[in-house]
Each structure stands twice: as C-alpha cells, then as structure tokens.
C-alpha positions as CSV (number, residue, x, y, z in Angstrom):
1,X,-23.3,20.8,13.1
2,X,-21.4,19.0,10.5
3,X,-17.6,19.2,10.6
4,X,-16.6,20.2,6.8
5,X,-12.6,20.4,5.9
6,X,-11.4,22.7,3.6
7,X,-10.6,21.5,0.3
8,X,-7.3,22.0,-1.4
9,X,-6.0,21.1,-4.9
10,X,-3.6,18.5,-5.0
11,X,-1.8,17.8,-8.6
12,X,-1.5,14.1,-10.4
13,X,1.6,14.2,-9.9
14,X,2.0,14.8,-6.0
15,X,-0.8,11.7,-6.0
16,X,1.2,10.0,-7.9
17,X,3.9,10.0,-5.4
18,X,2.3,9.6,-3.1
19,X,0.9,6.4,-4.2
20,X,4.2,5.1,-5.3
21,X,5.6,5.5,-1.7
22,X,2.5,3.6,-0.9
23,X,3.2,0.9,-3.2
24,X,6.8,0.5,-2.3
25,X,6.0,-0.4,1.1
26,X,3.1,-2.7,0.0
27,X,4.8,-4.3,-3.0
28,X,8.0,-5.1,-0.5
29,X,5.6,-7.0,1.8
30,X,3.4,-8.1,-0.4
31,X,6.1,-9.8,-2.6
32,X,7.4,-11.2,0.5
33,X,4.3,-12.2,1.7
34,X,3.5,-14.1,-1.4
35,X,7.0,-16.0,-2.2
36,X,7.0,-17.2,1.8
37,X,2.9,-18.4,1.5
38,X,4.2,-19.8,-2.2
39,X,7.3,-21.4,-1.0
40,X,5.4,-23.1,2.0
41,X,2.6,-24.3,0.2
42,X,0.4,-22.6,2.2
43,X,-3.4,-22.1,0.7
44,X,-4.7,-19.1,-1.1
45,X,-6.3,-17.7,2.2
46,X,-3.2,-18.2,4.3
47,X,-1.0,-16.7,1.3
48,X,-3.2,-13.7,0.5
49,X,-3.1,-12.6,4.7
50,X,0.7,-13.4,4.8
51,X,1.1,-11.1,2.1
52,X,-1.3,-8.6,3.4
53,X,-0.1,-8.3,6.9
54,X,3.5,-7.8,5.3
55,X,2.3,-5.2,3.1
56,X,0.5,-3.3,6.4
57,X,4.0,-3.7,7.8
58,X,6.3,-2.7,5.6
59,X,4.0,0.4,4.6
60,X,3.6,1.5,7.7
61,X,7.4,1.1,8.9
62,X,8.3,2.8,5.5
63,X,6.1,6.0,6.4
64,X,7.0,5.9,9.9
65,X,11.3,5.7,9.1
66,X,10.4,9.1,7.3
67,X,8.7,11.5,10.0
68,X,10.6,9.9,13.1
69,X,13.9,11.2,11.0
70,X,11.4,14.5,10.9
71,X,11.6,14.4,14.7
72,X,8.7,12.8,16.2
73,X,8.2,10.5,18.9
74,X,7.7,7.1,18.6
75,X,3.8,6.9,19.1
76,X,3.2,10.1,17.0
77,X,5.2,8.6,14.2
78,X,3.0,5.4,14.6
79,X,-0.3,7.8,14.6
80,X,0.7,9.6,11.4
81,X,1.6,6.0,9.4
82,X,-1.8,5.2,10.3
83,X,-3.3,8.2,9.4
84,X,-1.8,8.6,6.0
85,X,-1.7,4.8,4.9
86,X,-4.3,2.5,6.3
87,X,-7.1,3.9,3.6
88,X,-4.6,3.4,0.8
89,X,-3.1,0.1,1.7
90,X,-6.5,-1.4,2.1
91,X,-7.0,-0.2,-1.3
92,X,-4.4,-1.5,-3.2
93,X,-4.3,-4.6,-1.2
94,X,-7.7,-5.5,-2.1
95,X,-6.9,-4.5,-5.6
96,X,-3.3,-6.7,-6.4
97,X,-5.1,-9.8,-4.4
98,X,-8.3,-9.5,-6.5
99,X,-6.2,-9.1,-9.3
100,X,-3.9,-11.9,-8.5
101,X,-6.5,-14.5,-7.4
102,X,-8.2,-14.0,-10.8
103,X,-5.6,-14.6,-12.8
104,X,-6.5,-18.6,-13.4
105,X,-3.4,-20.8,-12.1
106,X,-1.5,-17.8,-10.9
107,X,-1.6,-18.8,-6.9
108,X,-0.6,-22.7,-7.7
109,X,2.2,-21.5,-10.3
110,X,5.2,-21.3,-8.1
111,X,7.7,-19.4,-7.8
112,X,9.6,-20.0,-10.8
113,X,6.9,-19.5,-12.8
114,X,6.7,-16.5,-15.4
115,X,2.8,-16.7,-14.5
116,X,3.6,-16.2,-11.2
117,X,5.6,-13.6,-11.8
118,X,3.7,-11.8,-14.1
119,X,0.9,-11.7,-12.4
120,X,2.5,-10.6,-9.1
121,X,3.6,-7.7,-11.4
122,X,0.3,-7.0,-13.4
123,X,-1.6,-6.4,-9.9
124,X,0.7,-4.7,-8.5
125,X,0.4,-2.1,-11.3
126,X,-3.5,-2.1,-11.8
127,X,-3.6,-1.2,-8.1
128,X,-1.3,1.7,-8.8
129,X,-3.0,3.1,-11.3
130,X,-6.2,2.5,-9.6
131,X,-4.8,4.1,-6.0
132,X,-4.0,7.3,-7.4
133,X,-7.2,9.2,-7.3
134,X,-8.0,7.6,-4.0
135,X,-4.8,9.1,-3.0
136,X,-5.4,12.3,-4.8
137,X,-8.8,12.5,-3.1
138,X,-7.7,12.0,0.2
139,X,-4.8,14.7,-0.1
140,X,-7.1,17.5,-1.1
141,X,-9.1,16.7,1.7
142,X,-6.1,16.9,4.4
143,X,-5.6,13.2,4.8
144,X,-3.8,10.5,3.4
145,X,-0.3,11.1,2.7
146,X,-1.3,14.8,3.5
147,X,-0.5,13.8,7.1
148,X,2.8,13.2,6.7
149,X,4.1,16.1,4.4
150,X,2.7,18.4,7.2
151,X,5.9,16.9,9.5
152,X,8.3,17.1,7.0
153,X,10.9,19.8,7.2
C-alpha cells in the first residue's frame, strides 16, 4: 500500500522565503568556502567541496539557531535542519558551482577580480531563482522548509 501525503498549496511567495533563508545560509558558506579555496590556491575540486561543506554548514546551523530558540532539543533541532535543507542545498549547490565552473577564467580569477566576483554573484542568483519551485514543491508536499514552520511558535 503506497504511502501518499496530502497535498497543500503553498504561494510563491512563502517559496520564495523559504529559498532565500536557504540561500543565506549557503551563500555565507559558500562565499567563505570559495575566498579560503581562492586565497590558498587550492584546485577547483578542493575549492568547489570547501565551499560546499561550508554551505551544508552554515545552512544547516542557520535552520537549526531558529527552532532550538522554538524549544527543541539539540538532536531534534539537528533532525529538522536536515529534513528541511539537505534537498535544497544540494540543489542550489550544484547549481552556483555549475554555474561558477562555467564561467571561463572565473575559478583562476582571484579574489580581487570583478570576474570573480561577478560570477560568485551571478550563480548565486540563477540558483535562487532556479530553487524556488523545488522549494515550492517540497512545501506543498509537507517537506522542505515545511518542517520547520511546523516548530515555530
């Protein structure tokens, strides 16, 4: 017997921010990520995971700050970060390191480079605006960032 959730609309809007409280977290880490990999001369590969792992942790800690002020214990608060954010970090972070990797000269530009920069910027944006209805979808389904507005007071 197949398990079926119940769907529920879920506005633009409420997607919308969702996915920017996603991208705060990733664009924190991600940003970080990149300028330490950058600054060390590090290669692509070992850039691109620096920055991914920070974006993971900074999006999770971001998500987690809010429902442990909602009350809940450590490893709850941990469960519902995980819930609501893995599916959308994954997605933007393939997205902005796609996007930044094909941007010829982008990786090697350094840091005080408007390519750099720019392109740092421009990913970070196309994988907003491509996030959303992932977001959206997940929501009306009861997961995603769905998971966390059911802790908050």
């Amino acid at each position: 017997m197949e398990h079926t959730r119940e769907l529920t609309s879920v506005s633009w809007a409420a997607a919308r921010q969702a996915t920017l409280h996603c991208l705060t977290g990733c664009a924190i880490g991600e940003v970080l990520g990149m300028v330490i990999g950058t600054a060390l001369g590090l290669p692509d590969a070992g850039t691109v995971a620096l920055a991914v792992a920070l974006a993971f942790v900074f999006g999770y800690a971001l998500t987690m700050r809010a429902v442990l002020r909602a009350g809940l214990p450590f490893r709850q608060a941990l469960g519902v970060a995980l819930a609501a954010d893995t599916v959308s970090i994954t997605v933007m972070e393939v997205i902005d390191n796609a996007v930044m990797l094909s941007v010829p000269g982008a990786m090697e530009a350094g840091l005080s480079s408007a390519l750099f920069w720019l392109s740092l910027a421009g990913s970070l944006a196309v994988a907003f605006v491509l996030t959303v209805p992932v977001n959206r979808w997940l929501m009306s389904r009861g997961r995603g960032h769905a998971v966390v507005h059911a802790h908050h007071h």
